[in-house]
Backbone as numpy.savetxt, mean C-alpha at the origin, in Angstrom:
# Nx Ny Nz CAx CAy CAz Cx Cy Cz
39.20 -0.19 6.53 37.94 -0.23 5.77 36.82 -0.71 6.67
35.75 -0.09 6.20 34.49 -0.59 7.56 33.64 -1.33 6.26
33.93 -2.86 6.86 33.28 -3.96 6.12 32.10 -3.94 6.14
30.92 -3.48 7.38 29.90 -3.49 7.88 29.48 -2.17 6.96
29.84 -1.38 6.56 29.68 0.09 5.95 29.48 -0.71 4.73
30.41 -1.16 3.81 30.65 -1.23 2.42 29.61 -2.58 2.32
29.50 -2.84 3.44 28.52 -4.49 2.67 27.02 -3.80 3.00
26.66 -2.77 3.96 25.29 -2.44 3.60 25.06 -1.50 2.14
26.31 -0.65 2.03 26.27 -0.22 0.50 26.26 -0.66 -0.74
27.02 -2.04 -0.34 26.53 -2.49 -1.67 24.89 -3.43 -2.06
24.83 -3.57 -0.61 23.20 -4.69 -0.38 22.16 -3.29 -0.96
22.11 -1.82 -0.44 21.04 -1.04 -0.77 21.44 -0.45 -2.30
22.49 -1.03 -2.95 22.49 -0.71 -4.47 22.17 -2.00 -4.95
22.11 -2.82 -4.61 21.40 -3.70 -5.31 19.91 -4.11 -5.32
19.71 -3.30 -3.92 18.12 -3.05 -4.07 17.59 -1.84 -5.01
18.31 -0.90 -5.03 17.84 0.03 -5.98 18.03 -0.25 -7.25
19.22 -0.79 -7.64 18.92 -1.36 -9.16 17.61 -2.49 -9.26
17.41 -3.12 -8.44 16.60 -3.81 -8.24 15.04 -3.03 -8.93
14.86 -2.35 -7.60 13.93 -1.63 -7.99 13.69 -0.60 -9.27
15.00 -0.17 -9.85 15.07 0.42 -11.39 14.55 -0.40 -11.80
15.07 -1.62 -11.90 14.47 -2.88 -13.31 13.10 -2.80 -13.18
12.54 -3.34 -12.12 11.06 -3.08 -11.88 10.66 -2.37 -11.95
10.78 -0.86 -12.06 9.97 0.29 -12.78 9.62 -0.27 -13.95
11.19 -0.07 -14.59 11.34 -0.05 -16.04 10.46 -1.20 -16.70
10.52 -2.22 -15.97 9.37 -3.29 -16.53 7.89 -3.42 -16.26
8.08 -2.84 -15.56 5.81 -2.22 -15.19 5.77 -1.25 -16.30
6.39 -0.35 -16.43 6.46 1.21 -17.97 6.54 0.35 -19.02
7.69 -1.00 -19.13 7.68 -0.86 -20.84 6.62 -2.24 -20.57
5.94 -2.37 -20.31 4.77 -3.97 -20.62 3.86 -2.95 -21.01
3.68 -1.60 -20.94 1.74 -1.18 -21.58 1.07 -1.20 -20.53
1.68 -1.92 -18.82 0.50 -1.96 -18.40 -0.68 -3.21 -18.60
-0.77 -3.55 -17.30 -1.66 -5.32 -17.78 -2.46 -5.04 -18.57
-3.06 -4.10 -18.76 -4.34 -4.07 -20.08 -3.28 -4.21 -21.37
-2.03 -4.37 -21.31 -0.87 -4.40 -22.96 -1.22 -3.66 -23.64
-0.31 -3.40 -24.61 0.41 -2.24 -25.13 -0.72 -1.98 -26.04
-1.85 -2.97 -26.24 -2.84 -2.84 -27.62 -3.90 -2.26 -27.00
-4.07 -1.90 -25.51 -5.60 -0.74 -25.61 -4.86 0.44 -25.78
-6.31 0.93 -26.36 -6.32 2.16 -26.91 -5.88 3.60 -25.43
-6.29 3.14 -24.44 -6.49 4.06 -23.64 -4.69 3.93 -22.81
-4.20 3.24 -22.81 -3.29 2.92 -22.71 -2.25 2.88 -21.29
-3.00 2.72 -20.57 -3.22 2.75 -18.98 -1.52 2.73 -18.16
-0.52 2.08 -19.44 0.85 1.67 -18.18 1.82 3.02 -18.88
0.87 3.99 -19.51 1.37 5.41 -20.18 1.08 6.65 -19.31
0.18 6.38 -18.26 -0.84 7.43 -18.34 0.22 8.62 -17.47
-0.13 9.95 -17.31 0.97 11.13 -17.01 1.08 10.37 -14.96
2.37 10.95 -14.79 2.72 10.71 -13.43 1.63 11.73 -12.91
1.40 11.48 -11.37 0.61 11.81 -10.30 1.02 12.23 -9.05
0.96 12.83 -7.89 1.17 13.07 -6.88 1.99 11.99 -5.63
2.85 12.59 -5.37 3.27 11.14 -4.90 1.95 10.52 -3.52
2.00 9.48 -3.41 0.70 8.72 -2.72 1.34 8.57 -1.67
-0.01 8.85 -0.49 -0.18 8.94 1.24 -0.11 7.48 1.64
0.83 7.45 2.48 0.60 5.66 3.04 0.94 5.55 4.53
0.83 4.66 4.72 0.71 4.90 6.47 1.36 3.51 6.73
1.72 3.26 8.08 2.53 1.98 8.19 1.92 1.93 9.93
1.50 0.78 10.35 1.20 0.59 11.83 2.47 -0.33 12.02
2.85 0.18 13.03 3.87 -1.18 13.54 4.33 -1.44 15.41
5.12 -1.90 16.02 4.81 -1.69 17.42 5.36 -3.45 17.65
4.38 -3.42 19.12 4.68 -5.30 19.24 3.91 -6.00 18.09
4.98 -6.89 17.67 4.12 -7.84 16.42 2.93 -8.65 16.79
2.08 -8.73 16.20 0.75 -9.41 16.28 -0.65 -9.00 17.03
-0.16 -7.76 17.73 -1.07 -7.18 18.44 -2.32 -6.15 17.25
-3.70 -7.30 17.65 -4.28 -6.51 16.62 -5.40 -4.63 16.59
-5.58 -4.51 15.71 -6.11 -3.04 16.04 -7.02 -3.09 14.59
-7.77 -1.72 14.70 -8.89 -1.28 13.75 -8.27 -0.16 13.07
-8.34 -0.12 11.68 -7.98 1.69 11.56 -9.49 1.92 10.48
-9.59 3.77 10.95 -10.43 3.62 10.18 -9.98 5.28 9.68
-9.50 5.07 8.01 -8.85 5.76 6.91 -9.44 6.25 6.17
-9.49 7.68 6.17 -10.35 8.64 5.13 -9.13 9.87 4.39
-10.09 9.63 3.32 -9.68 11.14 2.41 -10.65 12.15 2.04
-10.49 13.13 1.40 -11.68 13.74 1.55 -13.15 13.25 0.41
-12.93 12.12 -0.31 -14.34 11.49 -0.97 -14.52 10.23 -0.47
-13.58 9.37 0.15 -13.50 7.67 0.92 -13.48 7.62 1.87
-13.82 6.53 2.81 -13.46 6.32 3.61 -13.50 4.62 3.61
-12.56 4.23 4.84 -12.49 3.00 5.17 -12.19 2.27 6.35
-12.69 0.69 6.64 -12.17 0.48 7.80 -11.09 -0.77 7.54
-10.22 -0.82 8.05 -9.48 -1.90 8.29 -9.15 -2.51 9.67
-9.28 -4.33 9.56 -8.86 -4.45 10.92 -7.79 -5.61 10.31
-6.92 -5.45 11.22 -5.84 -6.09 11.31 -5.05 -6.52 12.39
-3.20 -6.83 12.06 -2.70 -7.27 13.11 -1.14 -6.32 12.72
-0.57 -5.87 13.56 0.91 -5.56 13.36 1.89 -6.30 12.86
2.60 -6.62 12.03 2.45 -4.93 10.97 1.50 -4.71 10.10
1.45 -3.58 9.33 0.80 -3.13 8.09 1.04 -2.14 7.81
1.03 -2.36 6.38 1.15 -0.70 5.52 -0.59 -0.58 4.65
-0.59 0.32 4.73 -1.87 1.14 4.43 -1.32 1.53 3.49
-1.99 1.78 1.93 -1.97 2.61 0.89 -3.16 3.01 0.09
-3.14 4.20 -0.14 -3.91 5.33 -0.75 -3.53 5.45 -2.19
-3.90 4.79 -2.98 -4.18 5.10 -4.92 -5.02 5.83 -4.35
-4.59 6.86 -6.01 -5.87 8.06 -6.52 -6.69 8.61 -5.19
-5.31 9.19 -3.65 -5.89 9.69 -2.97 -6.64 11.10 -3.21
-7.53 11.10 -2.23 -7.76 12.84 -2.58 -7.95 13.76 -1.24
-6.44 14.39 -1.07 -6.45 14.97 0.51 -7.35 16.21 0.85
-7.79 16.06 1.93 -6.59 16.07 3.34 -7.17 14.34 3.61
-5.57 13.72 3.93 -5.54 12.26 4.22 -5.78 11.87 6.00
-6.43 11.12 6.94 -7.00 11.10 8.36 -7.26 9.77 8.13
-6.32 9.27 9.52 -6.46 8.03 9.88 -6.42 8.02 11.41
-7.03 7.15 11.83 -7.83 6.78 13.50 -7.14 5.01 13.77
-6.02 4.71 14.53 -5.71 3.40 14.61 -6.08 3.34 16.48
-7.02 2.14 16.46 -7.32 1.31 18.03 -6.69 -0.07 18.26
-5.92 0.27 19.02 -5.56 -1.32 19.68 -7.15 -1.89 19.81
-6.74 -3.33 20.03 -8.09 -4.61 20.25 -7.44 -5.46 21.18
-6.58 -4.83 22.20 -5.95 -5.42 23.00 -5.96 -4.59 24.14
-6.45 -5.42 25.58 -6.16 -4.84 26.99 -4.92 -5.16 27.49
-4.22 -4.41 26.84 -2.61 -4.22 27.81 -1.81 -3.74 27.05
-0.48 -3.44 27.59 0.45 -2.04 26.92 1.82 -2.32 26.18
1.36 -3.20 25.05 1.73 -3.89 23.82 1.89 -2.14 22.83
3.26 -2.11 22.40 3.13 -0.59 21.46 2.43 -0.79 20.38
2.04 0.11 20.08 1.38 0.55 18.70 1.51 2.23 18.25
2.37 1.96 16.99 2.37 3.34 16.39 2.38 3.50 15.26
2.43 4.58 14.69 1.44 4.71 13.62 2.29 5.87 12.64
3.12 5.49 11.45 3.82 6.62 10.86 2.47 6.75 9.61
2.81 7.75 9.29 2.41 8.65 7.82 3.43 9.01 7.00
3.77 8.49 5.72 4.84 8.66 4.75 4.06 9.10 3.28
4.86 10.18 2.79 4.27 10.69 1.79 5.54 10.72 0.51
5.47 10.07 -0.55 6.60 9.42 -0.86 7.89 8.64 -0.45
9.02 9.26 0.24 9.91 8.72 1.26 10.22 9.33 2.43
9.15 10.18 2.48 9.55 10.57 3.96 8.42 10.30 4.67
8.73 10.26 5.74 7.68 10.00 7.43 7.49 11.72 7.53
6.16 11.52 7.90 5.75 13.18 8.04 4.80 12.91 9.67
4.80 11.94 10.22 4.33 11.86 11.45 4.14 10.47 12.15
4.19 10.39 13.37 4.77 9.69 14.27 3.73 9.90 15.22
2.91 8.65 15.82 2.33 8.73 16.93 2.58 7.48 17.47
2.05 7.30 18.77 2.10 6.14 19.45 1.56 6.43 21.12
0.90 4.50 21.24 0.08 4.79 22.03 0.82 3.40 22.93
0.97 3.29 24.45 0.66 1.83 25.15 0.05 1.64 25.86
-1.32 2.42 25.62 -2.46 2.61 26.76 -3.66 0.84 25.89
-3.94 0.71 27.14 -4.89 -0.81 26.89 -6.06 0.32 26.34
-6.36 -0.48 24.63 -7.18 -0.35 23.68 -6.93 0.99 23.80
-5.67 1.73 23.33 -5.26 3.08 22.89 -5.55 3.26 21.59
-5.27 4.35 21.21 -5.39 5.22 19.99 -4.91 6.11 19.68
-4.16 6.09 18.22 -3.20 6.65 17.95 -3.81 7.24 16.79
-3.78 8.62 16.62 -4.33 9.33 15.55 -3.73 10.73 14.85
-3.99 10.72 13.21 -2.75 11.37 12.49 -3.59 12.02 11.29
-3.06 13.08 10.53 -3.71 13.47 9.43 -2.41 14.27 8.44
-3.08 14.47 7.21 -1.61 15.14 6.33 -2.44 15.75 5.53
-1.51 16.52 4.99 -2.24 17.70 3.44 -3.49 18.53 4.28
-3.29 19.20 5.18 -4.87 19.61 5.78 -5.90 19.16 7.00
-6.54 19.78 7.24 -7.43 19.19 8.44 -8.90 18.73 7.43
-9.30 17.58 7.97 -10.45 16.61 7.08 -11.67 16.93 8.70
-12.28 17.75 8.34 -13.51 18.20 8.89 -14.55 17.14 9.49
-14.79 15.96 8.68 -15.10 14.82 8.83 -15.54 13.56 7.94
-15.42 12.60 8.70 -15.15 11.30 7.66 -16.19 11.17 6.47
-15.09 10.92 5.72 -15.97 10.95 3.90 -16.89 9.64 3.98
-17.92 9.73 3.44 -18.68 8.10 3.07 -17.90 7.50 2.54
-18.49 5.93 3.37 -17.75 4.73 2.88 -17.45 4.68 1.26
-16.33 4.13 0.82 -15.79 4.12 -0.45 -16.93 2.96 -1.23
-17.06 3.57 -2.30 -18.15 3.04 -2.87 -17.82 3.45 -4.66
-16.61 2.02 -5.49 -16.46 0.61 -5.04 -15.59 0.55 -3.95
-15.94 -0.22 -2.95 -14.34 -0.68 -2.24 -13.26 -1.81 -2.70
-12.28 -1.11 -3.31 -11.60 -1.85 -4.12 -10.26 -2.03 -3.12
-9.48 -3.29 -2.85 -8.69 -3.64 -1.47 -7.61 -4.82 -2.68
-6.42 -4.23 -2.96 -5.31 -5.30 -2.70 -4.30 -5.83 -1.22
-5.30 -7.16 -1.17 -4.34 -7.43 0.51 -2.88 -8.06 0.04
-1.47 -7.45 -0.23 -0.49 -8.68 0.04 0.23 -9.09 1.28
0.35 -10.31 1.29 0.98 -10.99 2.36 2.39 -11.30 2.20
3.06 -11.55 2.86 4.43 -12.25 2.37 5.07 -11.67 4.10
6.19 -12.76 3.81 7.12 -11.95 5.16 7.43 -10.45 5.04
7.07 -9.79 6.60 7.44 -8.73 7.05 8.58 -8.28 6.16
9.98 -8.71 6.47 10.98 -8.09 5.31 10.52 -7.52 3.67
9.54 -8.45 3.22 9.58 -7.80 1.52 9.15 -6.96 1.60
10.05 -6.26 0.50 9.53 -4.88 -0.59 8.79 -5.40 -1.77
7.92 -4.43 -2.66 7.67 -5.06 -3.64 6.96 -3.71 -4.20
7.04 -3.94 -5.44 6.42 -2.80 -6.40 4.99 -2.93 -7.04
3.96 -1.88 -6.97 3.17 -2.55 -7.58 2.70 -1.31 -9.02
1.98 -1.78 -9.51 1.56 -1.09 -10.91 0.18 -1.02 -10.54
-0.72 -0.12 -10.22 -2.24 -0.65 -9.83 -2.82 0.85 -10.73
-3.97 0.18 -11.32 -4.39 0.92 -12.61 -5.99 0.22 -12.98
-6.57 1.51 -13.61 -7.83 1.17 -14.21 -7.45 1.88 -15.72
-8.65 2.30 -16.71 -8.23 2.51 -18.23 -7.77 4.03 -18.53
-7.81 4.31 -17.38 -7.41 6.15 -17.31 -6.43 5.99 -16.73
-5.94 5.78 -15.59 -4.52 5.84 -15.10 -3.92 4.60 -14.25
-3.12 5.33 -13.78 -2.38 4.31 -13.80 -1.18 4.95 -12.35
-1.10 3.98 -11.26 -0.01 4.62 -10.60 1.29 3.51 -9.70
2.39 3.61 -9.99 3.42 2.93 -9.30 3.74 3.36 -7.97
3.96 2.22 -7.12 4.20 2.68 -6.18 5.38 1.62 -5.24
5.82 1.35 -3.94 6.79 0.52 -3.66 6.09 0.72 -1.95
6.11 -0.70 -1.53 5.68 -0.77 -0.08 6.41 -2.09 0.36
5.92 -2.33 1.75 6.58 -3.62 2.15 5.44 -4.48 3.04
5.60 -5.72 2.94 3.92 -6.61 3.07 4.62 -6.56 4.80
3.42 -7.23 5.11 1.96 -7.31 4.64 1.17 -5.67 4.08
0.58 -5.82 3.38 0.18 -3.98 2.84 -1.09 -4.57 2.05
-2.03 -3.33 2.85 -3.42 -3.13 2.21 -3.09 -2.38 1.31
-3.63 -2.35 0.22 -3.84 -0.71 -1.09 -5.17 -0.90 -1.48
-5.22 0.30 -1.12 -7.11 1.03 -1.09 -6.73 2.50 -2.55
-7.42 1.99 -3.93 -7.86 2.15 -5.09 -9.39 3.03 -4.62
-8.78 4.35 -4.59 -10.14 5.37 -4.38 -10.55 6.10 -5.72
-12.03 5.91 -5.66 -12.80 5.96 -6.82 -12.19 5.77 -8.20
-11.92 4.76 -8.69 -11.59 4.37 -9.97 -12.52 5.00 -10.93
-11.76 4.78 -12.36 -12.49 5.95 -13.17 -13.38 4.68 -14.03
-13.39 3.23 -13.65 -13.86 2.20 -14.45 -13.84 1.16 -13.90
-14.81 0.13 -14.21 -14.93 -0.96 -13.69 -14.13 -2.04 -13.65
-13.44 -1.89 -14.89 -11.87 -2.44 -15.24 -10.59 -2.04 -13.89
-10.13 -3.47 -13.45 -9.13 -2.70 -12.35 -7.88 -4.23 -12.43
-6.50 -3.19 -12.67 -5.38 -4.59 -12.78 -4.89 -3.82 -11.99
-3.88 -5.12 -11.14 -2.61 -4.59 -10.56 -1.67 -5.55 -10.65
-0.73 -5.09 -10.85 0.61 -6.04 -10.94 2.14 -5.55 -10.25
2.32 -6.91 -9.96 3.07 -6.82 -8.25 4.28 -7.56 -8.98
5.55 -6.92 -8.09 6.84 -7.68 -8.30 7.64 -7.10 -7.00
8.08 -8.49 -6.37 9.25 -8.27 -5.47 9.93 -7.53 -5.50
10.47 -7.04 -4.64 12.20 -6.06 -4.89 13.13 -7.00 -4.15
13.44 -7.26 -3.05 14.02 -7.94 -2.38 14.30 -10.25 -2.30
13.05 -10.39 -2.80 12.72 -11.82 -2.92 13.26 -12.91 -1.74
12.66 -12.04 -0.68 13.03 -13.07 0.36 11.77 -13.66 1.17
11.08 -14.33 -0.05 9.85 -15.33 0.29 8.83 -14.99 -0.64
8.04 -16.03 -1.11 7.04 -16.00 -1.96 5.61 -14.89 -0.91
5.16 -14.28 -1.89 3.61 -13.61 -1.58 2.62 -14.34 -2.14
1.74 -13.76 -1.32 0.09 -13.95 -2.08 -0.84 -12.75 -1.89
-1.45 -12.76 -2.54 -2.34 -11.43 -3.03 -4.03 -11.46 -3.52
-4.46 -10.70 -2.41 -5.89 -10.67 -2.83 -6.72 -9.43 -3.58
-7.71 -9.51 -4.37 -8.07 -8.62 -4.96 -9.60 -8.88 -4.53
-9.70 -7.72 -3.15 -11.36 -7.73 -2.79 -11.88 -6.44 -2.91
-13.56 -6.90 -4.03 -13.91 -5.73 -4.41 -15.19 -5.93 -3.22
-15.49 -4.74 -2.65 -17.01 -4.34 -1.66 -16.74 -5.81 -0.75
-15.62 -6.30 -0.58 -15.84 -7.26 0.62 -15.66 -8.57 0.39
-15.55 -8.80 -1.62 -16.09 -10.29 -1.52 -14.76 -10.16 -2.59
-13.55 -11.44 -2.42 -12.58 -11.84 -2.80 -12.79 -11.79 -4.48
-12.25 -11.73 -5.30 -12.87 -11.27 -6.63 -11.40 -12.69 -7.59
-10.35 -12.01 -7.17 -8.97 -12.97 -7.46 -7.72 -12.87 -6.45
-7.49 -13.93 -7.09 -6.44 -14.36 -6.22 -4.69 -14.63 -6.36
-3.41 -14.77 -5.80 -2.73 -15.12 -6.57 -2.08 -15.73 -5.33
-1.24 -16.72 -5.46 -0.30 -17.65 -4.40 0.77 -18.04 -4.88
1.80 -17.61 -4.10 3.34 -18.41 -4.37 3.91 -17.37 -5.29
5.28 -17.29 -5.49 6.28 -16.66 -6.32 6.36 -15.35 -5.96
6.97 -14.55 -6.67 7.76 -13.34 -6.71 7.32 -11.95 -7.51
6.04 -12.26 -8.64 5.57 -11.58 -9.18 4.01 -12.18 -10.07
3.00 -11.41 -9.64 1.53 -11.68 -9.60 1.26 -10.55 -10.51
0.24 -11.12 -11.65 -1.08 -10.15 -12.34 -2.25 -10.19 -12.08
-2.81 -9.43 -11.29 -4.42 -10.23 -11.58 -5.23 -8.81 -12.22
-6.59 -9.11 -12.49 -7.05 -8.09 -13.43 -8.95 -8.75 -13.04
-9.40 -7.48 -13.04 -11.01 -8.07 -13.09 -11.98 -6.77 -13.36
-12.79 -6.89 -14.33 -13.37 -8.36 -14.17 -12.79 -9.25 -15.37
């Protein structure tokens, strides 16, 4: 018997039941707006599966990306790792990642469109650039997203976690692993919840909710966060 076989099979079924429960409990809550609005947001019809991108390479080496669809655009700066996510994208999806570092520290750059990787770049050139696009060629960068709506979570590199991120029209689930930006393109309302739950629980998160730049809410510590604003 291959012990090493049967003990990762049973560790990735217990993440997937894992992650069943947590569907099933973002669907049956209504959705943070609860089961009593009318519009009924944790109902609304499934959607396309969502564009996300993951930088990763030597840890801590930081870089710029700057992420468009064809009505948003955005910049992010950061540090390795990160996952990038696209709510209510609208393709063709184009992203531009720059090292902020002189020397030949990796940096690369996947594109995943539900569970698969659909591209692979990488750069170890001092202040390189690694650049990728999906669904189409994007002619050129959409104006800045206008609201810019940004859930930052943090937590150790290892977590997974699910989130529910929704305004009074829809509503979309999705599963990433922190640290992870999610960039909410053009919401249909000023109303915006998201609600987050671990899959894995190997360390507390925290989670920011910044609208146009300026921190709006907040959440620290534990395993599963609501926040909602305004």
């Amino acid at each position: 018997m291959d012990v090493g076989r049967l003990a990762a099979q049973t560790c990735r079924s217990i993440i997937e039941a894992a992650v069943v429960a947590a569907l099933m409990a973002l669907t049956g809550c209504g959705g943070a707006f609860g089961v009593g609005n009318t519009t009924n947001p944790g109902s609304t019809p499934n959607i396309n599966a969502q564009t996300s991108f993951r930088v990763v390479g030597q840890i801590g080496t930081p870089f710029s990306a700057t992420v468009s669809d064809a009505r948003s655009s955005w910049v992010i700066r950061g540090v390795i790792p990160l996952s990038i996510v696209i709510v209510n994208d609208s393709p063709p999806d184009r992203i531009a990642v720059t090292k902020l570092s002189n020397d030949s520290s990796l940096l690369s750059l996947q594109i995943i469109q539900g569970l698969n990787v659909k591209l692979l770049a990488s750069t170890v050139e001092n202040f390189g650039l690694a650049v990728g696009g999906i669904n189409g060629n994007l002619p050129a960068l959409a104006p800045a997203a206008n609201p810019d709506i940004r859930f930052f979570v943090r937590g150790p590199a290892v977590n997974i976690f699910d989130a529910l991120i929704e305004d009074r029209s829809q509503g979309s689930v999705l599963q990433s692993r922190a640290p992870a930006v999610i960039l909410f393109d053009s919401p249909s309302s000023e109303r915006i919840d998201g609600i987050f739950t671990e899959v894995n629980f190997f360390g507390p998160f925290d989670i920011d909710l910044i609208v146009n730049g300026n921190t709006v809410r907040q959440a620290r510590g534990g395993n599963h966060a609501t926040l909602k604003f305004p």
